[in-house]
HTML snippet that shows the backbone in 3Dmol.js (N, CA, C, O; Angstrom):
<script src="https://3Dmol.org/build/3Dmol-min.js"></script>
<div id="view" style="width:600px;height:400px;position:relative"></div>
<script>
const pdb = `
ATOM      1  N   UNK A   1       0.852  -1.182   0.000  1.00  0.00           N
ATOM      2  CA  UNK A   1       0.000   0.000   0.000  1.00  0.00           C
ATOM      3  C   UNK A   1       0.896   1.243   0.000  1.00  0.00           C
ATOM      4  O   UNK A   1       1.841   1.299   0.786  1.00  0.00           O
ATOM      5  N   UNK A   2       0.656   2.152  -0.777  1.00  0.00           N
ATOM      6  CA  UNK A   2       1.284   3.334  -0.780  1.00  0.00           C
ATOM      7  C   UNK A   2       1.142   4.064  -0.160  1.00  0.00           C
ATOM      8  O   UNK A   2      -0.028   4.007   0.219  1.00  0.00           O
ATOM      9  N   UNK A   3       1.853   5.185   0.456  1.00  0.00           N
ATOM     10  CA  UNK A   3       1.903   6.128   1.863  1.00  0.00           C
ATOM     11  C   UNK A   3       1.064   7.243   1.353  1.00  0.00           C
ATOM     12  O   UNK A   3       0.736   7.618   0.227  1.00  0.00           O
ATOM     13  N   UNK A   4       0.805   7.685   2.688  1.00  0.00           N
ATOM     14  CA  UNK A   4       0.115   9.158   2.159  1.00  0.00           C
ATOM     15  C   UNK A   4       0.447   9.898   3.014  1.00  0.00           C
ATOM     16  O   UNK A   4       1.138   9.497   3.951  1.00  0.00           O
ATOM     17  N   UNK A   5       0.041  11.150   2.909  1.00  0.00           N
ATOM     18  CA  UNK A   5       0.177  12.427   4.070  1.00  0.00           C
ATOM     19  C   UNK A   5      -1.005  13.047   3.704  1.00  0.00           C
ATOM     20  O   UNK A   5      -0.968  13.446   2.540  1.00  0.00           O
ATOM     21  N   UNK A   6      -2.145  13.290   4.346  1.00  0.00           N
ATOM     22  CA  UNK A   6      -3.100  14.471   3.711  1.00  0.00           C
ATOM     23  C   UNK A   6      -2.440  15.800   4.381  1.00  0.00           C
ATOM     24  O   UNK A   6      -1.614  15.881   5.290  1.00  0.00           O
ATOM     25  N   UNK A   7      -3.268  17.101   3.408  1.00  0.00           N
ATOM     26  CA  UNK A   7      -2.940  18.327   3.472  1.00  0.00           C
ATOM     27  C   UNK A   7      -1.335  18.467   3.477  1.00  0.00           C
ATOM     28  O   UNK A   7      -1.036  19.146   4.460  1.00  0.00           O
ATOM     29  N   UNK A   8      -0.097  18.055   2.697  1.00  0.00           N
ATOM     30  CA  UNK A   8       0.966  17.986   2.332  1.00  0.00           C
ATOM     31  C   UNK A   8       1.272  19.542   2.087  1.00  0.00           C
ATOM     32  O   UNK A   8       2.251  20.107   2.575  1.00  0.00           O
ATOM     33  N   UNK A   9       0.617  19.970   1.527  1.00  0.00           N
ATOM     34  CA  UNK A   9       0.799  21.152   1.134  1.00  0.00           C
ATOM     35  C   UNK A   9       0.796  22.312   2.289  1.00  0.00           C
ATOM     36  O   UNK A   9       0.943  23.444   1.827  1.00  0.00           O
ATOM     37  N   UNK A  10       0.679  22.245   3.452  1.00  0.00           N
ATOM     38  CA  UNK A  10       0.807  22.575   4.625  1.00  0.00           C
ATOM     39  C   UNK A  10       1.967  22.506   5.611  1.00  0.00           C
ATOM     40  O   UNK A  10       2.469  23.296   6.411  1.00  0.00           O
ATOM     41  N   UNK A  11       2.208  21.161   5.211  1.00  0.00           N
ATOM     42  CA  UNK A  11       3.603  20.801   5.709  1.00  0.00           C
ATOM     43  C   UNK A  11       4.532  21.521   4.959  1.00  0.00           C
ATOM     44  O   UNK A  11       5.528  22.014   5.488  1.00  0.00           O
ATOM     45  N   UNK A  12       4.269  21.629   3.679  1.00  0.00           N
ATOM     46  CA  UNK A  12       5.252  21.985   3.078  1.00  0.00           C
ATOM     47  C   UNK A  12       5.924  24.161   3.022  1.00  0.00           C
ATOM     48  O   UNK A  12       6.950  24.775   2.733  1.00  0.00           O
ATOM     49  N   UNK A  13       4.354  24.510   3.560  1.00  0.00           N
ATOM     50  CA  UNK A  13       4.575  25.650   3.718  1.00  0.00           C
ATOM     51  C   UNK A  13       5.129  26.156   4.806  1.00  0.00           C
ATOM     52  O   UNK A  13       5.738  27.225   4.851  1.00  0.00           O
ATOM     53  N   UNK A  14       4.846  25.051   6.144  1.00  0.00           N
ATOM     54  CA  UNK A  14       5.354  25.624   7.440  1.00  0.00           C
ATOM     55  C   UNK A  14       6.513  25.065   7.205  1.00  0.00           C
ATOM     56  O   UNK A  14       6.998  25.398   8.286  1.00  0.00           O
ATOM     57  N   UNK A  15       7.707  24.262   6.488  1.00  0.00           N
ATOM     58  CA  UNK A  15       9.172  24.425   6.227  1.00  0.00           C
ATOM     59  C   UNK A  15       9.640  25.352   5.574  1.00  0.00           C
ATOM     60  O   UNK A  15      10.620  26.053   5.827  1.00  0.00           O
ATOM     61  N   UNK A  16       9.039  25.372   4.834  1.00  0.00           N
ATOM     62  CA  UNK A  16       9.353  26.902   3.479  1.00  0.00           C
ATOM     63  C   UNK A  16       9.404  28.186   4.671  1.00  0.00           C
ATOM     64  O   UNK A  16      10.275  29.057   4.655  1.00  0.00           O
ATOM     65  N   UNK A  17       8.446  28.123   5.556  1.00  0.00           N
ATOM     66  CA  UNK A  17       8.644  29.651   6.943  1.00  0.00           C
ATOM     67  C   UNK A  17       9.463  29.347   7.303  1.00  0.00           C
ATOM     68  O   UNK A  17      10.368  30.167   7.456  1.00  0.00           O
ATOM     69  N   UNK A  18       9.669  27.855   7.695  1.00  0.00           N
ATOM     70  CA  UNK A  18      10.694  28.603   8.737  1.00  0.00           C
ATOM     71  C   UNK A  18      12.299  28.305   8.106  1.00  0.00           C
ATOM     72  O   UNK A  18      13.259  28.534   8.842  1.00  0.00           O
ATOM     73  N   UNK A  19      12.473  27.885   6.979  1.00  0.00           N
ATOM     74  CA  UNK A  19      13.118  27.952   6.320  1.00  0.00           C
ATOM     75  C   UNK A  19      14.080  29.957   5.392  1.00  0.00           C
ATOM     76  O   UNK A  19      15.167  30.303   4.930  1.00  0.00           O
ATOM     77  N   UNK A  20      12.778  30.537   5.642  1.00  0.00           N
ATOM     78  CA  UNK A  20      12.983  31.857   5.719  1.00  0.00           C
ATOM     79  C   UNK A  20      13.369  32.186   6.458  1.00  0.00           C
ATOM     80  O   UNK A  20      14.544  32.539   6.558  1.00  0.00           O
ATOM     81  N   UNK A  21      12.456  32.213   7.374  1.00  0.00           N
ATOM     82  CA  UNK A  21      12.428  33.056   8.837  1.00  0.00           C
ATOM     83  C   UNK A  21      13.695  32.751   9.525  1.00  0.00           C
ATOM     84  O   UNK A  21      14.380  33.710   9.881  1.00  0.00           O
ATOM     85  N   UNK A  22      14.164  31.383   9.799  1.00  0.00           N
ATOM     86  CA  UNK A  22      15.681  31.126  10.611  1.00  0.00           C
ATOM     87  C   UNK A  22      16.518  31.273   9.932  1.00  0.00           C
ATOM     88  O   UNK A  22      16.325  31.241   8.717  1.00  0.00           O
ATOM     89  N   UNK A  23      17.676  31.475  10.424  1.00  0.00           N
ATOM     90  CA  UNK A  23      19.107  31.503   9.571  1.00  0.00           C
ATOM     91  C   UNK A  23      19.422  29.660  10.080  1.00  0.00           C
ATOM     92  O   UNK A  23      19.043  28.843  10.919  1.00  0.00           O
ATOM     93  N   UNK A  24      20.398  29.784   8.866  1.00  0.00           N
ATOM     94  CA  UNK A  24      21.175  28.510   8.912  1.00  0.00           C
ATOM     95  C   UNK A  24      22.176  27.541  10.089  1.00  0.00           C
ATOM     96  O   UNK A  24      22.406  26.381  10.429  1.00  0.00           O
ATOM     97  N   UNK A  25      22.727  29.679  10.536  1.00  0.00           N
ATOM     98  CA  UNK A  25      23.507  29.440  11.455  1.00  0.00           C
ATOM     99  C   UNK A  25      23.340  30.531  12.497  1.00  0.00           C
ATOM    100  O   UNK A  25      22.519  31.449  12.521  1.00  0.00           O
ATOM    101  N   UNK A  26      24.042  30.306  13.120  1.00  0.00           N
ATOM    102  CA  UNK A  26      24.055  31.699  14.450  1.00  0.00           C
ATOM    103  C   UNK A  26      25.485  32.540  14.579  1.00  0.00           C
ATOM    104  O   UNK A  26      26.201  32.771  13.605  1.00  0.00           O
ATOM    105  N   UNK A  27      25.686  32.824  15.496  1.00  0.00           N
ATOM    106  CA  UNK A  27      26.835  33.099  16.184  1.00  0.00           C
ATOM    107  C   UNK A  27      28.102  32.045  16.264  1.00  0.00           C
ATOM    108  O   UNK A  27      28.065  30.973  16.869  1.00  0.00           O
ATOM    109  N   UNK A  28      29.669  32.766  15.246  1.00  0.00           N
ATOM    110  CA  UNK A  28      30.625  31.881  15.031  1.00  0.00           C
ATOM    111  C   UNK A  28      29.805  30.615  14.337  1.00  0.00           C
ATOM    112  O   UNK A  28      29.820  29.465  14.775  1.00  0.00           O
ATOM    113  N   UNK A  29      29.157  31.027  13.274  1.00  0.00           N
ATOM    114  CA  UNK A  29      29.158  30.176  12.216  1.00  0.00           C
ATOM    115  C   UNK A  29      28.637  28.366  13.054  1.00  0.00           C
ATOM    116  O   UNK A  29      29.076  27.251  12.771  1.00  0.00           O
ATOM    117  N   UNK A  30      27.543  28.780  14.138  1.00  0.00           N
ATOM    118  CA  UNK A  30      27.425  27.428  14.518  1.00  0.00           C
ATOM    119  C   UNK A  30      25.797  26.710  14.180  1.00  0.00           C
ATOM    120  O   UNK A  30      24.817  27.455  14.171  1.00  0.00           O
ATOM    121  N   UNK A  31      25.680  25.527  13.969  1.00  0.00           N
ATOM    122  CA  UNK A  31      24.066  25.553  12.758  1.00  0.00           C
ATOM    123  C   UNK A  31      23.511  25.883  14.349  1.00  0.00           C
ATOM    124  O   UNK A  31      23.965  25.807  15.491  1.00  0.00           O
ATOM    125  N   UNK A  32      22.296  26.279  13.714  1.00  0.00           N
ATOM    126  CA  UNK A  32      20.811  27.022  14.033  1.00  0.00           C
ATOM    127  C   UNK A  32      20.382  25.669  14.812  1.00  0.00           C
ATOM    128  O   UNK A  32      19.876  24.843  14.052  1.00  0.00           O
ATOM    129  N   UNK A  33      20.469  25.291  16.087  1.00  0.00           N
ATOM    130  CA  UNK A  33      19.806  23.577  16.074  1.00  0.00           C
ATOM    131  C   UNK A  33      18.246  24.115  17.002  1.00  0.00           C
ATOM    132  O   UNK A  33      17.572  23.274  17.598  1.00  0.00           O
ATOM    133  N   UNK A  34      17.914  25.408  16.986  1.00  0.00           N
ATOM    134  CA  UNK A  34      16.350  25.680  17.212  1.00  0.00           C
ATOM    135  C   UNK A  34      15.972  25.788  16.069  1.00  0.00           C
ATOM    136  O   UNK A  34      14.751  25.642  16.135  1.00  0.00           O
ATOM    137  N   UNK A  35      16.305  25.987  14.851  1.00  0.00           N
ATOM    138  CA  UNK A  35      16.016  25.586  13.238  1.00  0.00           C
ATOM    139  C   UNK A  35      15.594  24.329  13.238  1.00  0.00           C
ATOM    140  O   UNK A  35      14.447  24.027  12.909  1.00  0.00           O
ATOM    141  N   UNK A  36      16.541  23.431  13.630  1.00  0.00           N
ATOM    142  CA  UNK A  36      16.449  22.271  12.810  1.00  0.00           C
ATOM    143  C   UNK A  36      15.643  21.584  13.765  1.00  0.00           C
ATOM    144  O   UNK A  36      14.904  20.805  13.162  1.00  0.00           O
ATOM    145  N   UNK A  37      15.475  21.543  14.968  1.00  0.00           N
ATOM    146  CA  UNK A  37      14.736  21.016  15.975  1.00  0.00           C
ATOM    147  C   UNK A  37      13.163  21.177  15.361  1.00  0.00           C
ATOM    148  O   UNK A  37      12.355  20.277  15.135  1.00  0.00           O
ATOM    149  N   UNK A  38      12.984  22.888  15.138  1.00  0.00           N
ATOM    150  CA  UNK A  38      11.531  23.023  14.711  1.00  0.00           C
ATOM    151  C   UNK A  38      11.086  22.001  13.061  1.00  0.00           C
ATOM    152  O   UNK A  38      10.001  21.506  12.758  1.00  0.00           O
ATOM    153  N   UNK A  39      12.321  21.991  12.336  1.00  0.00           N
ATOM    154  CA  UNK A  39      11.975  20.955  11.106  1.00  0.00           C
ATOM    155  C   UNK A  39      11.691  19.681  11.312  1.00  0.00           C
ATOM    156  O   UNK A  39      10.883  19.074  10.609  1.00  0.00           O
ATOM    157  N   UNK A  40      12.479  19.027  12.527  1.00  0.00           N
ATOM    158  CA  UNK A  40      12.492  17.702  13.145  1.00  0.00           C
ATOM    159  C   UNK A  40      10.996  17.598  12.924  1.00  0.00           C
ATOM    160  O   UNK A  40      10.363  16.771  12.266  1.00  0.00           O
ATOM    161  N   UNK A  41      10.556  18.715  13.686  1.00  0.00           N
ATOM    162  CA  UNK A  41       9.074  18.348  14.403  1.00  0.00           C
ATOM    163  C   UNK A  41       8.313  18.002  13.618  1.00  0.00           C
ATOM    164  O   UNK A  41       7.544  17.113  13.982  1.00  0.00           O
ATOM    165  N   UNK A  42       8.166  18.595  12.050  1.00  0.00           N
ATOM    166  CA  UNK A  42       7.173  18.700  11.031  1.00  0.00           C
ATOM    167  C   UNK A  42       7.919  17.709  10.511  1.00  0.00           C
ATOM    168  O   UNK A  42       7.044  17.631   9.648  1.00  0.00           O
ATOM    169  N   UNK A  43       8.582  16.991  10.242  1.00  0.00           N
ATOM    170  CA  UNK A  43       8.980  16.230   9.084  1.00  0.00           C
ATOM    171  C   UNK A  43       8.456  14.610  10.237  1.00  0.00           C
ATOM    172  O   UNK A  43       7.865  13.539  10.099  1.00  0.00           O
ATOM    173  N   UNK A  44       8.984  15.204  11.045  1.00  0.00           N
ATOM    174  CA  UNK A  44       8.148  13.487  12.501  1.00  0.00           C
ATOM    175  C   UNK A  44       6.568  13.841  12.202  1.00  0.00           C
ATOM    176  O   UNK A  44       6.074  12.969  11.486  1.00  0.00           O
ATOM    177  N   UNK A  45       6.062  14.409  12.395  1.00  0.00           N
ATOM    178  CA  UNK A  45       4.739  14.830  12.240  1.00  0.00           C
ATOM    179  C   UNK A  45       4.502  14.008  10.954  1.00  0.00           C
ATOM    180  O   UNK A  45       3.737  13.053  11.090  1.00  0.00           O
ATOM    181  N   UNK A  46       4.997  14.204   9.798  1.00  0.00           N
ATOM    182  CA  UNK A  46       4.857  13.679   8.328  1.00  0.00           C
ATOM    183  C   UNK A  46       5.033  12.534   8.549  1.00  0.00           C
ATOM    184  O   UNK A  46       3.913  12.024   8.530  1.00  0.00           O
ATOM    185  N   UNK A  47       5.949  11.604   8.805  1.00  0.00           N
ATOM    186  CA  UNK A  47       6.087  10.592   9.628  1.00  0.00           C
ATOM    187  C   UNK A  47       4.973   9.428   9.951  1.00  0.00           C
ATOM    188  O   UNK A  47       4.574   8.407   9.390  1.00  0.00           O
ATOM    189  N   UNK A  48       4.609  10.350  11.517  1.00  0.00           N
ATOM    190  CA  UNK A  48       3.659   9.718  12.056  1.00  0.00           C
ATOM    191  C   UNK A  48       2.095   9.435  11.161  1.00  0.00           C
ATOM    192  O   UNK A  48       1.362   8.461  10.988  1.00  0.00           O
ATOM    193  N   UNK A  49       2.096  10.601  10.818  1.00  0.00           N
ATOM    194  CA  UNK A  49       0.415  10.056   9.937  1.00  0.00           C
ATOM    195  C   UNK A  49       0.682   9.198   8.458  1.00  0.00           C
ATOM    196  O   UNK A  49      -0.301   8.795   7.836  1.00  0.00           O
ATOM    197  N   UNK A  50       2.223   8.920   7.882  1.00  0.00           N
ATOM    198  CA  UNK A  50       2.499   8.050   7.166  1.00  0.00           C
ATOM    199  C   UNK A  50       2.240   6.753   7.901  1.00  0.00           C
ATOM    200  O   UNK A  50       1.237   6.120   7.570  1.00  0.00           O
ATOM    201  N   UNK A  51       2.937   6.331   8.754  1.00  0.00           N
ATOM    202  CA  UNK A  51       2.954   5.052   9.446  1.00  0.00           C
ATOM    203  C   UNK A  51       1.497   4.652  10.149  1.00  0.00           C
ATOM    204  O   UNK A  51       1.046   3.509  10.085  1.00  0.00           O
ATOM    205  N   UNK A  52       0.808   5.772  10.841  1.00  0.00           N
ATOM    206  CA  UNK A  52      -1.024   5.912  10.722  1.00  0.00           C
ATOM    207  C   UNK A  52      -1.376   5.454   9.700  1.00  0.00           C
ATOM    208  O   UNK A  52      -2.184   4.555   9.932  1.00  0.00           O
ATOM    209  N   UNK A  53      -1.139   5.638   8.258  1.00  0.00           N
ATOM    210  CA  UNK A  53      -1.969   5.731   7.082  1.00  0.00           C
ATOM    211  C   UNK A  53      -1.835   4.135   6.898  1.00  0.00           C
ATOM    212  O   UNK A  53      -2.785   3.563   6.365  1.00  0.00           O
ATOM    213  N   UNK A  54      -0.675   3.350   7.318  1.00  0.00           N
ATOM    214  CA  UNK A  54      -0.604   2.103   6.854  1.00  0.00           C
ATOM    215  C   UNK A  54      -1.594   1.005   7.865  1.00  0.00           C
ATOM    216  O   UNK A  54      -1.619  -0.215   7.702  1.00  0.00           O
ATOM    217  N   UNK A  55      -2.147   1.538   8.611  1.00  0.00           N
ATOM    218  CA  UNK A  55      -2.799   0.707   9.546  1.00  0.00           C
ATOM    219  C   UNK A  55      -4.625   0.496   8.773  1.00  0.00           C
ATOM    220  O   UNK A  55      -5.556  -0.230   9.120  1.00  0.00           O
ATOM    221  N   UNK A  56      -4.471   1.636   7.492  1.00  0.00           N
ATOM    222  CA  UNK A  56      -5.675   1.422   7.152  1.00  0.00           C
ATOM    223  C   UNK A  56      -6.042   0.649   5.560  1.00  0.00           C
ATOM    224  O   UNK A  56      -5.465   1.125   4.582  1.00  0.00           O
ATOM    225  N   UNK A  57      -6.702  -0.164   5.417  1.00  0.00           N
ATOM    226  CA  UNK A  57      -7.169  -0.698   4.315  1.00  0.00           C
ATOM    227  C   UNK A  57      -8.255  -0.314   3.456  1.00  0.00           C
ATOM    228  O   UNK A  57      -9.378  -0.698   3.782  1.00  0.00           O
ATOM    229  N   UNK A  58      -8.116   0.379   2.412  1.00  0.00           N
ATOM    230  CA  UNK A  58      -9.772   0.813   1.637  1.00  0.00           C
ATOM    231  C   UNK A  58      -9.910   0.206   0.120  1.00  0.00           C
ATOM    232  O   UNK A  58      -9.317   0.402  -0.941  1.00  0.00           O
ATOM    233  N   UNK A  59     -10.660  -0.375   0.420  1.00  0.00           N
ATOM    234  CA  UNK A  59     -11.042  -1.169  -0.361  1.00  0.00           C
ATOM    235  C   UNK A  59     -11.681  -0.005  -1.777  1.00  0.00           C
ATOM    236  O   UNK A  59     -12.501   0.891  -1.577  1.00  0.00           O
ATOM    237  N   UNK A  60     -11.126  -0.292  -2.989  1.00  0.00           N
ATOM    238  CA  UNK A  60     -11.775   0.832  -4.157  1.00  0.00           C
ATOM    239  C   UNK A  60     -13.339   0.317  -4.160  1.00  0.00           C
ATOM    240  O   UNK A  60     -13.800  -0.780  -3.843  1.00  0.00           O
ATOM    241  N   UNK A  61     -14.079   1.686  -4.704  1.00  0.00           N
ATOM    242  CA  UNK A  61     -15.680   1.454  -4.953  1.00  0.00           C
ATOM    243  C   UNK A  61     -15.771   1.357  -6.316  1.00  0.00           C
ATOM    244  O   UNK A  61     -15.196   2.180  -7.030  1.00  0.00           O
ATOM    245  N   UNK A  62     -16.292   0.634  -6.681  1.00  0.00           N
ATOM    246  CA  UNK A  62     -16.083   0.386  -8.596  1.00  0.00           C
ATOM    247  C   UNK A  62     -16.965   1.832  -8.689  1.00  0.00           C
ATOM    248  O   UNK A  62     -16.274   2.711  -9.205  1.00  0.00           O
ATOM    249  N   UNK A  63     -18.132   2.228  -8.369  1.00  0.00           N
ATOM    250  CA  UNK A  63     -19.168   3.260  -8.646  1.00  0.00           C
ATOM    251  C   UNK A  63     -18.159   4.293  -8.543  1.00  0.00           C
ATOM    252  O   UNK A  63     -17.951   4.600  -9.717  1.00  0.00           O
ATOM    253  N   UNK A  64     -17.284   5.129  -7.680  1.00  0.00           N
ATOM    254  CA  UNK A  64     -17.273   6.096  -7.858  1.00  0.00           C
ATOM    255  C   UNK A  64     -15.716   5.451  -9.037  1.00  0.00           C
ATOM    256  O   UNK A  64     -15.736   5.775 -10.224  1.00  0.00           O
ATOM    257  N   UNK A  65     -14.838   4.805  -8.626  1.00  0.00           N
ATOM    258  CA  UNK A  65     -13.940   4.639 -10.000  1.00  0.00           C
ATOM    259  C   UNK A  65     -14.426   5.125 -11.285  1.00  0.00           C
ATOM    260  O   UNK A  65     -13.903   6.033 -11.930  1.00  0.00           O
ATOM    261  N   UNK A  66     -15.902   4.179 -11.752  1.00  0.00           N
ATOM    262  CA  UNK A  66     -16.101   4.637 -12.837  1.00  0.00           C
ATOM    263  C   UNK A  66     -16.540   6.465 -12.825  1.00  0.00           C
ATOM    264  O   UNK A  66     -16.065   7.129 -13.746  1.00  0.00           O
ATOM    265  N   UNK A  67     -17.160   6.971 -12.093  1.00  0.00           N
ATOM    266  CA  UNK A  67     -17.168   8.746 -12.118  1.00  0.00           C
ATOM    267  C   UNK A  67     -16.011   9.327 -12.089  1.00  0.00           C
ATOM    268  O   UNK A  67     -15.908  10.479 -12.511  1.00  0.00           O
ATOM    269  N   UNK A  68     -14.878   8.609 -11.564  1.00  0.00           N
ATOM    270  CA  UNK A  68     -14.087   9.412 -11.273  1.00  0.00           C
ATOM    271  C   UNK A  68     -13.059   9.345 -12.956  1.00  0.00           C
ATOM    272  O   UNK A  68     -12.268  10.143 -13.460  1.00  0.00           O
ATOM    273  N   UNK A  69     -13.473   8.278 -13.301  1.00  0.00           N
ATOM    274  CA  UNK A  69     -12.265   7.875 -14.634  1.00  0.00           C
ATOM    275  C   UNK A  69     -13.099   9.063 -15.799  1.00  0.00           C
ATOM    276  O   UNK A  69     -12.433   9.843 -16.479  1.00  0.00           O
ATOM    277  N   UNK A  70     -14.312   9.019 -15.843  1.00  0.00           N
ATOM    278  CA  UNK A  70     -15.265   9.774 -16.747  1.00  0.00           C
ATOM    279  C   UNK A  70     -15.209  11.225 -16.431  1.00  0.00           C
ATOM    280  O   UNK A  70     -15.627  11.980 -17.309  1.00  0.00           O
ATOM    281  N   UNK A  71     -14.737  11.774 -15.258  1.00  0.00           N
ATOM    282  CA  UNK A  71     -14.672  13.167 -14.928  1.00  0.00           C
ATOM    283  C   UNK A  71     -13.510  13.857 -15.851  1.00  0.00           C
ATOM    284  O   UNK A  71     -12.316  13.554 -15.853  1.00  0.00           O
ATOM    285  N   UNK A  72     -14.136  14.826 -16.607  1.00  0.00           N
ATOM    286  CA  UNK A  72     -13.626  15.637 -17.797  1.00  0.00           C
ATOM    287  C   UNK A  72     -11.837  16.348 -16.678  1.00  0.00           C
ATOM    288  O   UNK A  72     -12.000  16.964 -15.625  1.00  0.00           O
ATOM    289  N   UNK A  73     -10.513  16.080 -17.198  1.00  0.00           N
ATOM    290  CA  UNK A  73      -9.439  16.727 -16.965  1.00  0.00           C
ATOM    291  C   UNK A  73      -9.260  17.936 -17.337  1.00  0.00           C
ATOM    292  O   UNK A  73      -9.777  18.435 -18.337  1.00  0.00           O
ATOM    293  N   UNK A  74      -8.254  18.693 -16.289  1.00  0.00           N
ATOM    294  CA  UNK A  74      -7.756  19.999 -16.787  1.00  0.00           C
ATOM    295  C   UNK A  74      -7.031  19.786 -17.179  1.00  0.00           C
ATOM    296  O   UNK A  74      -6.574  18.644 -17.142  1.00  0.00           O
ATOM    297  N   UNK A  75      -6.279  21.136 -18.033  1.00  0.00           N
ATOM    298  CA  UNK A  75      -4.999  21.039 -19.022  1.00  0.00           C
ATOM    299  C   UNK A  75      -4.281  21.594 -17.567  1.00  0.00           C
ATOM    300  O   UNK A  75      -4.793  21.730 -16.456  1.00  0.00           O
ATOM    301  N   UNK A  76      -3.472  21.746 -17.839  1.00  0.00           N
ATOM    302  CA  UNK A  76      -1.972  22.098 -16.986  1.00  0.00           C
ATOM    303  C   UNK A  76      -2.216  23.713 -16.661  1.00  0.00           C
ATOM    304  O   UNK A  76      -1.799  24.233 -15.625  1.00  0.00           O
ATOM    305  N   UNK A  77      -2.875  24.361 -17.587  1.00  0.00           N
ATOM    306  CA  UNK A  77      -3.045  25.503 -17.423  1.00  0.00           C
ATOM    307  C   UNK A  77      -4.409  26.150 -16.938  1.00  0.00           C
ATOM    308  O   UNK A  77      -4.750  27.321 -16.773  1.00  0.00           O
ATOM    309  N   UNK A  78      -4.916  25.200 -16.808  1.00  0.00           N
ATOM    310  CA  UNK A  78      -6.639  25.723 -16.429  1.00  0.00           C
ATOM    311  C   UNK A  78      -6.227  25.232 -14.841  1.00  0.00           C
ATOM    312  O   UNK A  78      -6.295  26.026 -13.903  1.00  0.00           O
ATOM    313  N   UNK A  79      -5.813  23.884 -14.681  1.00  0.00           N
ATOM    314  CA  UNK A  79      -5.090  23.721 -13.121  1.00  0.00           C
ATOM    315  C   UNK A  79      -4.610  24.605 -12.454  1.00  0.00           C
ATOM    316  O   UNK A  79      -4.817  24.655 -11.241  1.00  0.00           O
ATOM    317  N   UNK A  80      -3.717  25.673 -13.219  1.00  0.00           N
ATOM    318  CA  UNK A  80      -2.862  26.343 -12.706  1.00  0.00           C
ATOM    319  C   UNK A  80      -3.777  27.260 -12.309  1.00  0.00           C
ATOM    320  O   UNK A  80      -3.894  27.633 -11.142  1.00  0.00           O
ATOM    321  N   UNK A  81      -4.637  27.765 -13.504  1.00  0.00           N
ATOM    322  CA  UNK A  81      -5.399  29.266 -12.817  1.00  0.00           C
ATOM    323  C   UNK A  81      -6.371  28.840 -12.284  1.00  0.00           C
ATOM    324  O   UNK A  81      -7.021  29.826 -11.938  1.00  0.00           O
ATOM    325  N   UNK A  82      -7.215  27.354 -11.813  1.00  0.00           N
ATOM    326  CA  UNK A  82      -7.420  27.499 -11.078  1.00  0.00           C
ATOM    327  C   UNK A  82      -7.422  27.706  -9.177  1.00  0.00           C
ATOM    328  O   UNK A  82      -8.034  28.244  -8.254  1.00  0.00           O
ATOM    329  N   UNK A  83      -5.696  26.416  -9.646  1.00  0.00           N
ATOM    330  CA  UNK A  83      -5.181  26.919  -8.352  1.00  0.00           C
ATOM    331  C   UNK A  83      -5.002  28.583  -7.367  1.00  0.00           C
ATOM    332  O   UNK A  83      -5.007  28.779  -6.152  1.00  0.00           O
ATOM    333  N   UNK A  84      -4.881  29.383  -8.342  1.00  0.00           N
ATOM    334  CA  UNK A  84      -4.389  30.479  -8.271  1.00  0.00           C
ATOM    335  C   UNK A  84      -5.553  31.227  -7.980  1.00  0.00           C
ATOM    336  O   UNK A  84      -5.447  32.389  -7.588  1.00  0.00           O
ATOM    337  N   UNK A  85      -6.956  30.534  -8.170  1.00  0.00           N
ATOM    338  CA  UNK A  85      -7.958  31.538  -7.606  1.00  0.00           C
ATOM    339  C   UNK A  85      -8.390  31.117  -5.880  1.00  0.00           C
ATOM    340  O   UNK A  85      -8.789  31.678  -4.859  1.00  0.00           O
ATOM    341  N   UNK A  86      -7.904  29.404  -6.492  1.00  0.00           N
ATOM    342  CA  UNK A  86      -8.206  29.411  -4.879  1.00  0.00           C
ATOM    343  C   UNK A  86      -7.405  29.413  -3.591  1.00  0.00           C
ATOM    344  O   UNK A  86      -7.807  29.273  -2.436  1.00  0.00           O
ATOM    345  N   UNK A  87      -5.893  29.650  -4.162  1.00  0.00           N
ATOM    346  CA  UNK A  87      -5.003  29.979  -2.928  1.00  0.00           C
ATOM    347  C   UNK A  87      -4.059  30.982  -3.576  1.00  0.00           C
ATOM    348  O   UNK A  87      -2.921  30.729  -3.970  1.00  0.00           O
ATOM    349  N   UNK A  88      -4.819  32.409  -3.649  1.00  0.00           N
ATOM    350  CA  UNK A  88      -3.835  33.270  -4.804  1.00  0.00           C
ATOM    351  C   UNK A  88      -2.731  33.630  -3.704  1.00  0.00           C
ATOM    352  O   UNK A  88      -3.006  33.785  -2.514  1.00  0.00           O
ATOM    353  N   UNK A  89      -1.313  33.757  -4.306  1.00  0.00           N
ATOM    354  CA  UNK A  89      -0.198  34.139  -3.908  1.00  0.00           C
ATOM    355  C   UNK A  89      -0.339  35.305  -3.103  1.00  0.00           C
ATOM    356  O   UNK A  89      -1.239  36.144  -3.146  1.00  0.00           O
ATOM    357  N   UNK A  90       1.130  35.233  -2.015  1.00  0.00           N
ATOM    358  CA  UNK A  90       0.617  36.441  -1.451  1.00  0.00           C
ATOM    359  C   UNK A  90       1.681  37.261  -1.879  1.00  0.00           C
ATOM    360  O   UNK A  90       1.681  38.462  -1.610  1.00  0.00           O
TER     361      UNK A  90
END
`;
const viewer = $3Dmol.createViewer("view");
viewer.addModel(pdb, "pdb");
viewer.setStyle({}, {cartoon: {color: "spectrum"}});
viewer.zoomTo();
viewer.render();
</script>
């Protein structure tokens, strides 16, 4: 069974902060380890609801398979703008 993480895209923004927000290093060039401690946390976090996710079995529904295979695709670019209306940049 393949792993998952829901809302990924969350995780991925609270590294991207604090990936800004902290420096690398501190004082005499020594790493940031309240940086990396706070990444620990979110990437264990990612982790844990991976190793959660494997405890569960779902069986596919042929009914919605077939709606879901028949549901008309976006191009790459209609994706894009629609992403962009619903989480426009800041």
């Amino acid at each position: 069974m393949a792993q998952c993480v829901p809302f990924l895209g969350t995780f991925l923004t609270e590294l991207e902060m604090l990936d800004t927000a902290l420096e690398d290093y501190v004082e005499g060039n020594e790493i940031n380890l309240k940086k990396r401690e706070k990444e620990h946390t979110v990437l264990a976090e990612i982790v844990q609801l991976q190793e959660a996710a494997q405890k569960y079995t779902l069986e596919p529904e042929e009914q919605f398979g077939a709606w879901f295979q028949d549901t008309e695709r976006l191009s790459e670019k209609a994706s894009y703008i629609l992403s962009c209306k619903l989480e426009p940049r800041s």
